[in-house]
N, C-alpha and C positions, 0 to 999 in steps of 0.2 A: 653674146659679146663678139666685136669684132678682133682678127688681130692684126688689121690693118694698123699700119703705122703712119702718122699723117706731120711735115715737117709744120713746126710755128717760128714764125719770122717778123719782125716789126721796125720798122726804124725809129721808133724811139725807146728804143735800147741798144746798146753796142753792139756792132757785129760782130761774127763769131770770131777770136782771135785762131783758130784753128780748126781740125775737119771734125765739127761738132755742128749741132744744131743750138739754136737757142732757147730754143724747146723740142718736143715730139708729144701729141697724143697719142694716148694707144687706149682702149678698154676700159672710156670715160676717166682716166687719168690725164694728167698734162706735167710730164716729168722738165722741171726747166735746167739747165743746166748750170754749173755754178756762177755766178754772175758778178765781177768785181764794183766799185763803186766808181765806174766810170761813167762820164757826163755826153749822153751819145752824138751831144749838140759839139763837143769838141774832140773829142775822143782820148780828153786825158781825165785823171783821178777826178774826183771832185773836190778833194783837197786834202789836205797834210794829216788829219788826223782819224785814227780806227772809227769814230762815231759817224764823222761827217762821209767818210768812204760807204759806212755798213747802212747809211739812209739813203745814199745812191744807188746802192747794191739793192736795195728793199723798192722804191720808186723802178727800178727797170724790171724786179721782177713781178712789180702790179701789171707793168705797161703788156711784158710776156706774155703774164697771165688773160686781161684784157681780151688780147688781139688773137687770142685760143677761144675764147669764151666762157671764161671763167673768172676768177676774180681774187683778187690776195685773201677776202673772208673764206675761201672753200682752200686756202692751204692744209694740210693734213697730216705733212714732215716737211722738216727743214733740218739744213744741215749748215754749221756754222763754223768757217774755217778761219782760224785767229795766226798772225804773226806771234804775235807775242800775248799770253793767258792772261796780261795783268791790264791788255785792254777791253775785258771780256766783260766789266763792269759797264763802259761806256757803251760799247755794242748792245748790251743789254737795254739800255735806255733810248737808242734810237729803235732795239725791235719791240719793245714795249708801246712807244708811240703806234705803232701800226697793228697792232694783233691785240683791239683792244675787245670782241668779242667776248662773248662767254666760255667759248671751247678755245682755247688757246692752240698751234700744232703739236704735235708732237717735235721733240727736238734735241739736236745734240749739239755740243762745240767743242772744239778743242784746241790748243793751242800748241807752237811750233813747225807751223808748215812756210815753206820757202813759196808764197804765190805768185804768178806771173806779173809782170810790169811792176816789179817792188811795191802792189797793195800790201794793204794790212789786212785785210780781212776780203774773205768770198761767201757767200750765203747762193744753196742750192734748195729747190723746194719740189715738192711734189701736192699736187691739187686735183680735187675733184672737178670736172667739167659740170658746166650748170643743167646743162641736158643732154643725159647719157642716152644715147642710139637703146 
């Protein structure tokens, strides 16, 4: 295995709001970084409520994954960061639409975090690369 670190960038996904990547592979993983539901064609939310932000947030990190060489079916963990817990049902159904596989990822969520640009929600994931070195 390598332990090279190699950066992943894409413009159709938001750029980084700070000194992060938007990805990195390292060791046939592709670690994406938390990603809010913003629309990278304008660079604001994609609109006013948890579900519609957490399907933006889910679309940039296909796009991530994509442009690494992998793909949102080889996610493996994710992490799902909620304003408030009581939108955790709605979020649930825009990540359902997407992870409709037979292995689901592994995954956590929790609610009460203050996220940048007054989102609602942030979803961070970790994937397998399609063709590990």
């Amino acid at each position: 295995m390598s332990d090279k670190l190699e950066e992943v960038a894409t413009a159709y996904a938001p750029a980084a709001l700070g000194a992060y990547s938007q990805a990195v592979k390292a060791n046939g993983f592709v670690f994406v970084s938390g990603q809010l539901g913003i629309d990278p064609e304008t660079g604001e939310l994609a609109g006013p409520t948890a579900g519609e932000q957490a399907a933006q947030a889910l679309k940039n990190i296909k796009n991530i994954l994509d442009a690494a060489g992998s793909g949102i079916e080889n996610i493996a963990r994710a992490t799902i960061y909620l304003k408030n817990v009581d939108d955790f049902k709605e979020v649930d159904g825009e990540y359902a639409k997407v992870f409709i596989g037979s292995v689901k990822p592994a995954r956590v969520a929790f609610g009460g975090n203050d996220i940048p640009k007054g989102a609602l929600v942030e979803i961070d994931a970790i994937a397998v690369l399609n063709d590990v070195d």
